[in-house]
C-alpha positions in Angstrom: -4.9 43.1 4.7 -6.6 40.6 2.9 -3.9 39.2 1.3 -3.3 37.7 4.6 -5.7 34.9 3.9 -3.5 33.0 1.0 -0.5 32.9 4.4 -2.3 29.4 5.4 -2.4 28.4 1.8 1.2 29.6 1.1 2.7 27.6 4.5 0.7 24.5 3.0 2.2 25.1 -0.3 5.7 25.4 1.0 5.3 22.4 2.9 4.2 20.3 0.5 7.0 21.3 -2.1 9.5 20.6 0.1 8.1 17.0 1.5 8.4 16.8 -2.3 4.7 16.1 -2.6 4.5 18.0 -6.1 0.8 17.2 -7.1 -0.4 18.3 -3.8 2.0 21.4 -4.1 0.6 22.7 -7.8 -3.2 22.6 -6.1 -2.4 24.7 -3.1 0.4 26.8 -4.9 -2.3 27.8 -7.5 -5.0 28.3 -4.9 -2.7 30.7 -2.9 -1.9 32.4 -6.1 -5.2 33.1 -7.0 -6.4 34.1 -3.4 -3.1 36.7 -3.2 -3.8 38.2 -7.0 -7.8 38.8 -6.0 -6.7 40.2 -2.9 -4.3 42.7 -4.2 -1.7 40.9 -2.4 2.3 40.1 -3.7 1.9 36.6 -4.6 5.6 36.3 -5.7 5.9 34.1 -3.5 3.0 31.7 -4.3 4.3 32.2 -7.6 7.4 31.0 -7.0 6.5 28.1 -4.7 4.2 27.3 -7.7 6.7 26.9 -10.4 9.0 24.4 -7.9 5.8 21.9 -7.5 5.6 22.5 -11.4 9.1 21.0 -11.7 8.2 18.7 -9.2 5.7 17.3 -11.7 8.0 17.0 -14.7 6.5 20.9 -15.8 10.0 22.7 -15.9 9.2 25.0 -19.1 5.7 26.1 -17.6 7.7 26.6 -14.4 10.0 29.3 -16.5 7.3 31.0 -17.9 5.7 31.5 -14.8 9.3 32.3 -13.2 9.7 35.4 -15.9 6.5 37.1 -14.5 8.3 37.5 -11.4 9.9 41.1 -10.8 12.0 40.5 -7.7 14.9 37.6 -8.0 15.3 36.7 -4.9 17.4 33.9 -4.0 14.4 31.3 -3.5 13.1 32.5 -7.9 17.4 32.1 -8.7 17.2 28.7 -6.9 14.3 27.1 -8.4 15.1 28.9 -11.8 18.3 27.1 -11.9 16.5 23.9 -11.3 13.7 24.8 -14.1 16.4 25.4 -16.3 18.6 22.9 -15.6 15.5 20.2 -16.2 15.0 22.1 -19.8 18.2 21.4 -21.0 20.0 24.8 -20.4 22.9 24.2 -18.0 24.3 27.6 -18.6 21.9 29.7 -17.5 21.5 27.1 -14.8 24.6 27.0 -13.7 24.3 31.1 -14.0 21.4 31.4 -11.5 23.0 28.6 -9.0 26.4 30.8 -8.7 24.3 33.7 -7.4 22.6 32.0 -5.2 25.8 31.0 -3.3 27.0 34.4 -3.6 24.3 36.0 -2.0 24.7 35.8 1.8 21.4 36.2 2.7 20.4 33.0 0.6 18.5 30.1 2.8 20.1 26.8 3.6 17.0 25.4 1.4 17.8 27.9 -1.5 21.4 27.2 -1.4 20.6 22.8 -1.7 18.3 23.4 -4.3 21.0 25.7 -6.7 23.1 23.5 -5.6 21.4 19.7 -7.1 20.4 22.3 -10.3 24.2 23.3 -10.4 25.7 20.2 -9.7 23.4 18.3 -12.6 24.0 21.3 -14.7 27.9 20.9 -14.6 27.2 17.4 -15.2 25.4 18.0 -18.4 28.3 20.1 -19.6 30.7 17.4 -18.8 32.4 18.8 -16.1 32.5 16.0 -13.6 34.4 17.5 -10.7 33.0 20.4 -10.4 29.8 18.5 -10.7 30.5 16.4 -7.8 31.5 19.5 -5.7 28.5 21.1 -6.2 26.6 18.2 -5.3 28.8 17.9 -2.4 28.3 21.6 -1.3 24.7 21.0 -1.2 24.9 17.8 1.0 26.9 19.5 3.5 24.7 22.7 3.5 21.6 20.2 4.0 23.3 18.3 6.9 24.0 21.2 8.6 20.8 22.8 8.5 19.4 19.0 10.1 17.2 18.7 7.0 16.8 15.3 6.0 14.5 15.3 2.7 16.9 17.8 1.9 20.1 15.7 2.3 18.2 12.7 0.6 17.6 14.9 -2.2 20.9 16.3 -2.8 22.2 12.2 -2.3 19.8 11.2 -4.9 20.2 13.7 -7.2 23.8 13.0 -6.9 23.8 9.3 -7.2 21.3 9.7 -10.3 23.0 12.2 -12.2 26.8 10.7 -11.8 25.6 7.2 -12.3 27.3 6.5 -8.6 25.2 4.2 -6.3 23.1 4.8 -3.7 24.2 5.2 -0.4 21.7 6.8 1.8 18.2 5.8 2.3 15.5 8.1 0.4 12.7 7.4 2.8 11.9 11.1 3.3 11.9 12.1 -0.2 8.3 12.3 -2.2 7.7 11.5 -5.6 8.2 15.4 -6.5 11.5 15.1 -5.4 12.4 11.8 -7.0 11.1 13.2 -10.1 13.4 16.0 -10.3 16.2 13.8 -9.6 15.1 11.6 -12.4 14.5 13.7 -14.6 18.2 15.6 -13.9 19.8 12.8 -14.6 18.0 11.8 -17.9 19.6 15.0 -19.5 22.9 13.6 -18.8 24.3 12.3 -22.1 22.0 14.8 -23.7 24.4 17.2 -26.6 26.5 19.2 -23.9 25.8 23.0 -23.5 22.9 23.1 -25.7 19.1 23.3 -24.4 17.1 20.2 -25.3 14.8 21.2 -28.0 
């Protein structure tokens, strides 16, 4: 079909979200989007991919409004939802969406990281500081595993940022989409616990 086209656009997207190369990410990810919706196509995906380079850029409540026009909630919309919303200040839900993530078996290593750096920073904001860690720690192992370096480097640095612990891997890998979300986790920290940031 001609929805096909936006499958370049979508693998460019995808890679550029996860090198962590948000900017880059939001052009494609719209440009996919755009292409799928004239096509006719399912861009739920696109949409998706989309509203993880919106977080990447510090845009975590644009990246919820475009999340709740999605029908489907697959493990990849739980993940990054629980990343949106643990960005806005709303470690419940958060925490909410990352727990089904690791439930569901058919989740992706990638999916499981992400819910997992959104859970742990979540936790964090509630004041829970073990199970914090844990869920940071789950998300490391998951990452190493899978082989995936930026991964790893961004569960490390989310983890270092968020519990104020220091550095002890190298971040080389990570873009400045990542380190934003990692930032911009652990700013929330301190924030009034349980309550969304207004």
């Amino acid at each position: 079909s001609f929805g096909d086209l936006s499958f370049p656009m979508m693998a460019a997207a995808g890679t550029a979200v996860h090198l962590g190369l948000g900017e880059r990410a939001v052009s494609i990810s719209e440009q996919a989007l755009d292409r799928s919706m004239a096509m006719g196509a399912d861009g739920a995906e696109s949409g998706i991919t989309l509203a993880l380079a919106l977080c990447q850029v510090g845009r975590g409540d644009e990246a919820l409004v475009l999340l709740d026009g999605v029908a489907n909630e697959t493990p990849y919309l739980l993940s990054v939802r629980a990343l949106a919303r643990a960005m806005t200040g709303d470690p419940s839900a958060a925490i909410g969406d990352a727990d089904l993530v690791v439930a569901d078996a058919g989740a992706r290593y990638l999916d499981r990281v992400v819910a997992g750096v959104a859970g742990g920073a979540a936790a964090s904001q509630l004041g829970t500081r073990n199970d914090a860690a844990d869920r940071f720690e789950r998300a490391h192992l998951t990452a190493s595993v899978a082989g995936d370096v930026v991964a790893r480097e961004l569960s490390d640095l989310a983890r270092s940022l968020v519990l104020g612990e220091a550095p002890h891997h190298e971040v080389g890998h990570l873009g400045p989409g990542w380190k934003s979300v990692a930032e911009s986790l652990a700013a929330l920290v301190g924030e009034r616990p349980g309550e969304p940031v207004a």
